[in-house]
C-alpha positions in Angstrom: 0.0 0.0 0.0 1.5 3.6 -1.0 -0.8 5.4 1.0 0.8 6.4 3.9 -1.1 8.2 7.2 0.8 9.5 10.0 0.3 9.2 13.6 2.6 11.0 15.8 3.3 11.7 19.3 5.2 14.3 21.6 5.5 14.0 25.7 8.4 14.5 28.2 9.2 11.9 31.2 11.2 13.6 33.6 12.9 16.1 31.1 15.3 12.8 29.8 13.0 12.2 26.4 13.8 14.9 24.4 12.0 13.5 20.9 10.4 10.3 20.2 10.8 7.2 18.1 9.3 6.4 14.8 8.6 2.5 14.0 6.8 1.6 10.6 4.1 -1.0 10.6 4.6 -1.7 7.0 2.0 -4.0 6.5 -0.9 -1.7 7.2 1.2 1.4 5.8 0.6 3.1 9.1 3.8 5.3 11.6 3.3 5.4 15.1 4.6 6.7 18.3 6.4 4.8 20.6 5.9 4.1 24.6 5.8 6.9 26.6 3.9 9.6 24.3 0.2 10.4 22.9 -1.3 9.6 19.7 -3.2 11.6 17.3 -4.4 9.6 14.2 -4.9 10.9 10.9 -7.1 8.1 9.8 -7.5 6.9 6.5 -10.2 7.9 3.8 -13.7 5.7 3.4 -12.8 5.1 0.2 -9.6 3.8 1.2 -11.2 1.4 3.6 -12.9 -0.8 1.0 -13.7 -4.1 2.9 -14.3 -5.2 6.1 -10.9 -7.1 6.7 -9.5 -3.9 6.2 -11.8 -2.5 8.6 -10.8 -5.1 10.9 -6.9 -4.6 10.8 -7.5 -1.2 11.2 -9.4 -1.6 14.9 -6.6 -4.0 15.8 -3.7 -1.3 15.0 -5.6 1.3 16.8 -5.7 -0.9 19.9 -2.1 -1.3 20.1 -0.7 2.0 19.4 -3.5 3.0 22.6 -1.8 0.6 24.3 1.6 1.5 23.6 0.9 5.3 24.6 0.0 4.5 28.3 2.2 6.2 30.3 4.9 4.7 32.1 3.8 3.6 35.8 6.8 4.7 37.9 6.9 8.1 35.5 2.8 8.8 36.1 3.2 9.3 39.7 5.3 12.2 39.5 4.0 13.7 36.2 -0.2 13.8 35.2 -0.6 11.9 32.3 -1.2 14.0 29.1 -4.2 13.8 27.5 -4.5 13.0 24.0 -6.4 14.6 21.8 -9.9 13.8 20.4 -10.0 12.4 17.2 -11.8 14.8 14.2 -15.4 14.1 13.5 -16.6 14.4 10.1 -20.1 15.8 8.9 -21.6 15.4 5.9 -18.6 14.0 4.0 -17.3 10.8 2.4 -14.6 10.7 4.9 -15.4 8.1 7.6 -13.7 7.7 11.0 -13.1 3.4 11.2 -14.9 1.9 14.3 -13.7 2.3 18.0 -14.3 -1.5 18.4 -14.7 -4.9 16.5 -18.6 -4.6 17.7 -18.9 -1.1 15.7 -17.9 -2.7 12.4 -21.1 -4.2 11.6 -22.6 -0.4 12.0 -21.5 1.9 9.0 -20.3 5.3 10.2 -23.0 8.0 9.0 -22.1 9.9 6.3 -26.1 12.0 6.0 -27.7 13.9 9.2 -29.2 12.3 12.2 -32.5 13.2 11.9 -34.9 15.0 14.4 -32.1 16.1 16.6 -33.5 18.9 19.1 -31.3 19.7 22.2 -33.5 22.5 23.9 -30.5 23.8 25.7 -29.7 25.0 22.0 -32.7 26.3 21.3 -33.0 30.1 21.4 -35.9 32.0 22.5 -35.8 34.9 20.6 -35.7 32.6 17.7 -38.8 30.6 18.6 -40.7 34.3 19.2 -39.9 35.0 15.6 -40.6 31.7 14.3 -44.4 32.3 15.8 -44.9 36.1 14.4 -43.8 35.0 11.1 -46.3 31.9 11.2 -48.9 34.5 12.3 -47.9 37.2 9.6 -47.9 34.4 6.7 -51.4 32.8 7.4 -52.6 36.7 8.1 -51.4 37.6 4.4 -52.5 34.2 3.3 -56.3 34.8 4.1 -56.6 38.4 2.9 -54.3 37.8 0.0 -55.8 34.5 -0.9 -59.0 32.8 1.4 -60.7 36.0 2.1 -63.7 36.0 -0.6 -63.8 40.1 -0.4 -60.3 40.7 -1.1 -58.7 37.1 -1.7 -57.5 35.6 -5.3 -57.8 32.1 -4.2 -61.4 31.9 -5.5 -60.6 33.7 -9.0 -57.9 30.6 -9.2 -60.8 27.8 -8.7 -63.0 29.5 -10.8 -60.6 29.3 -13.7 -59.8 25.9 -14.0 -63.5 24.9 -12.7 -63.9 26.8 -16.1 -62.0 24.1 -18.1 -65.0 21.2 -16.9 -67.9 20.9 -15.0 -66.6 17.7 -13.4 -65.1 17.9 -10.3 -62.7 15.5 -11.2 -60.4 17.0 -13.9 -60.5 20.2 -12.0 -59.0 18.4 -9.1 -56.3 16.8 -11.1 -55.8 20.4 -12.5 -55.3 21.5 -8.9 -52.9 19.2 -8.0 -50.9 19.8 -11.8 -50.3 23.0 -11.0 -49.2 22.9 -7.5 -47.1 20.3 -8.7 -45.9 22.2 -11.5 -45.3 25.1 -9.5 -43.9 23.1 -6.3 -41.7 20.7 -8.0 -40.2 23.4 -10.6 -39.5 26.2 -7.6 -37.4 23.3 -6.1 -35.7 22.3 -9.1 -34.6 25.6 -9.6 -33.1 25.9 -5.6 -29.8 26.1 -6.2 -29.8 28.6 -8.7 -32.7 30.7 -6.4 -30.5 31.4 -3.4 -27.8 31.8 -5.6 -29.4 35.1 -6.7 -31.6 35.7 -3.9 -30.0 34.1 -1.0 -31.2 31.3 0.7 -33.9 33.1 3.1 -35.3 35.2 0.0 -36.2 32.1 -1.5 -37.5 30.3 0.8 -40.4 32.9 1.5 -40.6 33.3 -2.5 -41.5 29.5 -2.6 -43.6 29.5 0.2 -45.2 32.3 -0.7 -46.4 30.5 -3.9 -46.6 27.0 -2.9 -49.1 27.3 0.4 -51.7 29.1 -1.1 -51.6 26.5 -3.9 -52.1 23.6 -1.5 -54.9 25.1 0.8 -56.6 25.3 -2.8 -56.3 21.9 -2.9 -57.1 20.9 0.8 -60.5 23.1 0.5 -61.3 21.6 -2.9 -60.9 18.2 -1.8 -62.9 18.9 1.6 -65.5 20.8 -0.1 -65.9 17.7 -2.8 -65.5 14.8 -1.1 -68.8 13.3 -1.2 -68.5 13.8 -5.2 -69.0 11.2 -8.0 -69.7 7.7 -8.4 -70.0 5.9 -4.7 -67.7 2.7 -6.0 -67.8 0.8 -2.5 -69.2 1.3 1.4 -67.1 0.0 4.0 -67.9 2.7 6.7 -70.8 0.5 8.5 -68.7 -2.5 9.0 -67.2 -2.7 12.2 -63.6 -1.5 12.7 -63.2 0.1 9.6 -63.0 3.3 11.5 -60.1 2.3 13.7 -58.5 1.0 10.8 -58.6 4.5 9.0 -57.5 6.3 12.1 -54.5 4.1 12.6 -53.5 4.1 8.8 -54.1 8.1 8.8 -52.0 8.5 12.2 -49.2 6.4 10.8 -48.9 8.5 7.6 -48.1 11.1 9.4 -45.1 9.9 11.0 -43.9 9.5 6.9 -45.3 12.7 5.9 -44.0 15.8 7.5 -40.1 15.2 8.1 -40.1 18.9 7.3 -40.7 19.1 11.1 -37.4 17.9 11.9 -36.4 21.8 10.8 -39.3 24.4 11.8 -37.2 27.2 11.8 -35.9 27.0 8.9 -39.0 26.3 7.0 -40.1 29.6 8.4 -36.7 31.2 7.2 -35.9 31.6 10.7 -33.1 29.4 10.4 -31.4 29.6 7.1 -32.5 26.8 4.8 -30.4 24.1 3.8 -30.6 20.7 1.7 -30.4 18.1 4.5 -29.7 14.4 4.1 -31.4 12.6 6.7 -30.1 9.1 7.5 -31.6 8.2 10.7 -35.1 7.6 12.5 -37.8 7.5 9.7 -35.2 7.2 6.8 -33.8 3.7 7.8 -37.0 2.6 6.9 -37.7 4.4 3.6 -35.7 7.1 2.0 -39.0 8.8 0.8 -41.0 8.6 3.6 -43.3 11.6 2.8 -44.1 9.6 -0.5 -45.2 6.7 1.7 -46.4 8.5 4.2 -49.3 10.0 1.2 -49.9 6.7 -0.1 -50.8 5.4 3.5 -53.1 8.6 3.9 -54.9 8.3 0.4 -55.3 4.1 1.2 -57.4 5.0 4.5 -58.9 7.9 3.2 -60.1 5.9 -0.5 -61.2 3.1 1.5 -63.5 5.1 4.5 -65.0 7.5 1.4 -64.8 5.2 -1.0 -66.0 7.0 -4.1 -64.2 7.7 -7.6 -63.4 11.9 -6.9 -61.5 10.3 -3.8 -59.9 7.4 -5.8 -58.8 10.1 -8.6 -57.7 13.1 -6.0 -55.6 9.5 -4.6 -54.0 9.1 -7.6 -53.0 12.3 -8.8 -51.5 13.1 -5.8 -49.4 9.3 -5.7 -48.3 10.3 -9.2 -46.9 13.8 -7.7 -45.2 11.9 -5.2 -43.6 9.4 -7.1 -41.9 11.8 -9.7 -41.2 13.3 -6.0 -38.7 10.4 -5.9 -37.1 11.2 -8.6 -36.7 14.2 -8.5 -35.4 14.1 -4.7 -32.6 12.1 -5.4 -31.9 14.0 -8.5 -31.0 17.0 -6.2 -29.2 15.1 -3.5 -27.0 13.5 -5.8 -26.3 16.7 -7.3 -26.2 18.6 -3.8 -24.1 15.7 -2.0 -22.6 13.6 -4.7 -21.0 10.2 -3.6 -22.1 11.0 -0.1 -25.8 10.5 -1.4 -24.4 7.5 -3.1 -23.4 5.5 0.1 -26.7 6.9 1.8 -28.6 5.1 -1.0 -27.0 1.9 -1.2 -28.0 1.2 2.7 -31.5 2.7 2.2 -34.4 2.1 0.0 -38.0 3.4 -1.4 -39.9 1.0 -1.0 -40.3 0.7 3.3 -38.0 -2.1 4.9 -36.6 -3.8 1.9 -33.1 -2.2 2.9 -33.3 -3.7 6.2 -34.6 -7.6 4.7 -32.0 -7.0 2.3 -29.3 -6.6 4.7 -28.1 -3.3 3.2 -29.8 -1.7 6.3 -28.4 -2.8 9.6 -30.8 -1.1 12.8 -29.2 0.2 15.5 -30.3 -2.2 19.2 -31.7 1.0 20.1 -33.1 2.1 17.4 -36.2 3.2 18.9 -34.8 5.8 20.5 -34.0 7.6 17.4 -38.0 8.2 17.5 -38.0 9.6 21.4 -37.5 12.9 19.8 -39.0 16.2 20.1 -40.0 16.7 16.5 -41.8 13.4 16.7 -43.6 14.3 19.5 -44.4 17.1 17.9 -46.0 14.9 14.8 -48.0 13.2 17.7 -49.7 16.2 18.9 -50.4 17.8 14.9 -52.1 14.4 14.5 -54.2 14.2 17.0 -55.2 17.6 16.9 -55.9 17.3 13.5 -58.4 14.6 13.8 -60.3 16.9 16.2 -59.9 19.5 13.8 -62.3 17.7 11.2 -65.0 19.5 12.1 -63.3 23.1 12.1 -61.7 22.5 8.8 -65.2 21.2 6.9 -66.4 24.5 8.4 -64.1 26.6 7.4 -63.8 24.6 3.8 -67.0 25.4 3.7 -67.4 28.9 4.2 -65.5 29.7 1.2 -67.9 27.7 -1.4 -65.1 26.7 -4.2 
């Protein structure tokens, strides 16, 4: 092996060792620091470590030159030992640290985020006061702007495309093509945005566009639900309900990653591309895609008529070019990062981890005791109470 990676070490027993001794371990490449001093490693690359003998040797080589830099035991007592420094983490990158033990090298190193990470010591008040005036400027602007039948254009924008057909239908599936249109492009077009605007500019320019869009779609559906052909009835058999409610409550845990960053959807923050590997993502790398077929399953099987079945499907096919079009812009984003990150992960939920390509963590529930999931709990629940309201409301505005 040419590659060579140094490991050196500097200490001083009793003033008599002035430097310190350099041995090569040629068959792993590797220098290290004799008895007496601390090690700092300049571990190899992750492309370098290609195999999991090499992987192996490495842990081995690490233990001895640990064991070689205890201090000597008659030199401790007169002099503290020196600590050694902490080995460099890397974030984000293709460069992995190797395992800290033989039991670590079954588990591959993360190269994404660990998602839903929220230490509220980190948290900043001042930040979370600004996070709730903007939420209550943007859905004050919102109604007048949009809802509010007086002043708003979000009934002009139903009335158009309800121009196109009388059946409630194909102006659905219009709905949904244009917020997908819209949606999809504005975050194709990302990287060249914040280029121009900065990253916080954009980020209100494409919510600004994209939330009146879907509230437009929410109302629609709501306010047509009980529209064309009644294709089966499954709401009077027993348990059907608790069936939907579970399915529904479920897909939320899939749909709304987005809460693992509140502030910086609200700009707060400033918006980044993240690559989640953790929590939701061992199980599917698309979870909001899954997460909307799991909603439009329960939701098509309680109402069970054909406006349901085709709102279902136009928003499944949204999703599924979501997939695409997601990895297009992480590849592009993280490059062979994203490429590790989707050989251990899959689309379709748990066929990384049969596979073997997707090795859990023993505790890998507790990368769901998180904040941000508790959070998804609550929005839930509160949103099946919140039936009632939202019909109303839907209601009220007569699209």
């Amino acid at each position: 092996m040419t590659a060579m990676a140094a490991c050196t070490g500097a200490a001083t027993v009793h003033g008599l060792v002035s430097g310190c001794q350099l041995r090569l371990r040629r068959e792993a490449g590797v220098q290290c620091g004799s008895s007496g001093v601390t090690k700092a490693f300049l571990l190899k690359s992750s492309t370098q470590l290609s195999n999991h003998n090499q992987l192996h040797s490495n842990v081995h080589f690490t233990r001895r030159c640990r064991a070689e830099a205890q201090p000597d035991v008659e030199t401790s007592k007169s002099k503290p030992p020196i600590s050694a420094p902490k080995l460099p983490t890397f974030v984000n990158s293709v460069v992995e640290r190797p395992p800290d033990s033989e039991d670590d090298i079954g588990q591959p190193v993360l190269v994404g985020e660990d998602a839903a990470v929220f230490e509220v010591e980190a948290q900043k008040t001042s930040s979370w006061i600004y996070f709730t005036l903007v939420l209550g400027v943007v859905l004050t602007i919102l109604y007048y702007i949009w809802l509010d039948p007086n002043t708003g254009f979000g009934g002009a924008f139903i009335d158009t495309l309800s121009s196109l057909s009388s059946n409630h239908e194909i102006v659905m599936l219009a709905i949904l093509f244009v917020f997908a249109l819209v949606h999809s492009g504005l975050a194709g077009l990302r990287a060249s945005g914040e280029k121009l605007v900065g990253e916080r500019a954009y980020r209100v320019f494409f919510a600004g566009i994209s939330l009146p869009l879907a509230v437009s779609a929410v109302v629609y559906f709501i306010n047509h639900r009980y529209d064309g052909v009644q294709l089966w009835q499954f709401r009077t058999i027993p348990g059907v309900h608790e069936a939907v409610w579970i399915l529904s409550f479920i897909s939320f845990f899939f749909l709304y990653p987005s809460t693992f960053n509140l502030l910086e959807v609200a700009a707060v923050d400033k918006p980044k591309v993240h690559m989640w590997e953790t929590g939701i993502m061992r199980i599917t790398r698309h979870p909001q895609m899954v997460g909307q077929f799991i909603w439009c399953l329960a939701h098509t099987l309680w109402i069970g008529n054909s406006f349901t079945l085709t709102t279902s499907l136009g928003l499944l096919a949204h999703h599924v070019f979501g997939v695409w079009h997601g990895d297009r812009r992480l590849a592009a984003k993280y490059g062979e990062a994203f490429e590790r990150v989707k050989e251990r992960t899959s689309i379709i939920p748990f066929a990384a981890i049969l596979e073997g390509r997707q090795k859990l963590p023993e505790d890998y529930y507790k990368e769901f005791l998180r904040v941000p999931y508790y959070v998804i709990v609550g929005v839930t629940i509160g949103a099946y109470f919140s039936h009632p309201l939202m019909q109303i409301g839907s209601g009220f505005l007569h699209w």
